[in-house]
C-alpha positions as CSV (number, residue, x, y, z in Angstrom):
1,X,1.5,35.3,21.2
2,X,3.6,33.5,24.2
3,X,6.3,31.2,22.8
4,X,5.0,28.3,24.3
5,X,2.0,28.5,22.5
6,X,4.2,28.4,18.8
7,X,5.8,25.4,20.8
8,X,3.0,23.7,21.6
9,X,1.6,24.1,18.0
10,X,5.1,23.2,16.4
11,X,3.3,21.5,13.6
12,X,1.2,24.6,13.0
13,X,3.9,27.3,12.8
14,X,6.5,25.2,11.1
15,X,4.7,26.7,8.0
16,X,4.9,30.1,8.9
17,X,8.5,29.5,10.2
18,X,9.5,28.3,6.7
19,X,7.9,31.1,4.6
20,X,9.4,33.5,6.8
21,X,12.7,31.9,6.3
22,X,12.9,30.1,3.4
23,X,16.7,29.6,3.5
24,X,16.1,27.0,6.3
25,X,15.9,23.5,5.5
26,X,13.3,21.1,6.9
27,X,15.5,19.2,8.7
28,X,16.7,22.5,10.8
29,X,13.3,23.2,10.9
30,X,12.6,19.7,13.0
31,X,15.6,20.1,14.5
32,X,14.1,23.4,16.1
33,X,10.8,22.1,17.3
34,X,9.7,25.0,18.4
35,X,12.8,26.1,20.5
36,X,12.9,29.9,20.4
37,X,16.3,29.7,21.2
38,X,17.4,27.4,18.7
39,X,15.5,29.1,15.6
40,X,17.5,32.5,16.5
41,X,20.8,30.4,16.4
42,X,19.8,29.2,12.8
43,X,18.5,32.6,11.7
44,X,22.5,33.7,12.6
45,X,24.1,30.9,11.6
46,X,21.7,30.6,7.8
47,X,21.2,34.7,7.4
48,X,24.7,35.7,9.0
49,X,22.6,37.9,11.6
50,X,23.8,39.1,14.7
51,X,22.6,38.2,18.0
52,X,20.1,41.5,18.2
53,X,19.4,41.5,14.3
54,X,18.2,37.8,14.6
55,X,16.5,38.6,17.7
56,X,14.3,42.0,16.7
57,X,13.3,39.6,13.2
58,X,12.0,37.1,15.5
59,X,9.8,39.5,18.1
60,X,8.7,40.8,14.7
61,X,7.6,37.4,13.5
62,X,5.6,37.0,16.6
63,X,4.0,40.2,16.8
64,X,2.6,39.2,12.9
65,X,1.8,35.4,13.8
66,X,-1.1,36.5,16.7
C-alpha cells in the first residue's frame, strides 16, 4: 500500500498504528497524521531504534496493512 493512501486514511490506520506500537501515545499519534517520516522518528525516539531498525519495522507494517 502507497503511503499516501495510509495518509489519506489517517483516521483509519491510526488503529493499526497504535496496536502496532502501543508505546506511542495518542497525542504522538495526532501529532503524526499520517507523516511516514515522522512515525519512524517516534518509533526511534519511543523504541530506541536505529534509523534502519525503525525503518525495515515500518516497510514491514505496510506490507501487512494491504
Amino acid at each position: 500500500m502507497a503511503w499516501d493512501q495510509i495518509e489519506g486514511n489517517w483516521r483509519q490506520f491510526k488503529g493499526k498504528v497504535k496496536e502496532t506500537w502501543g508505546e506511542l501515545t495518542d497525542d504522538e499519534i495526532d501529532q503524526i497524521a499520517g507523516k511516514r517520516d515522522i512515525l519512524l522518528g517516534k518509533l526511534q525516539e519511543r523504541y530506541g531504534m536505529k534509523k534502519d531498525e525503525a525503518e525495515r519495522k515500518l516497510r514491514d507494517f505496510e506490507n501487512r496493512i494491504h
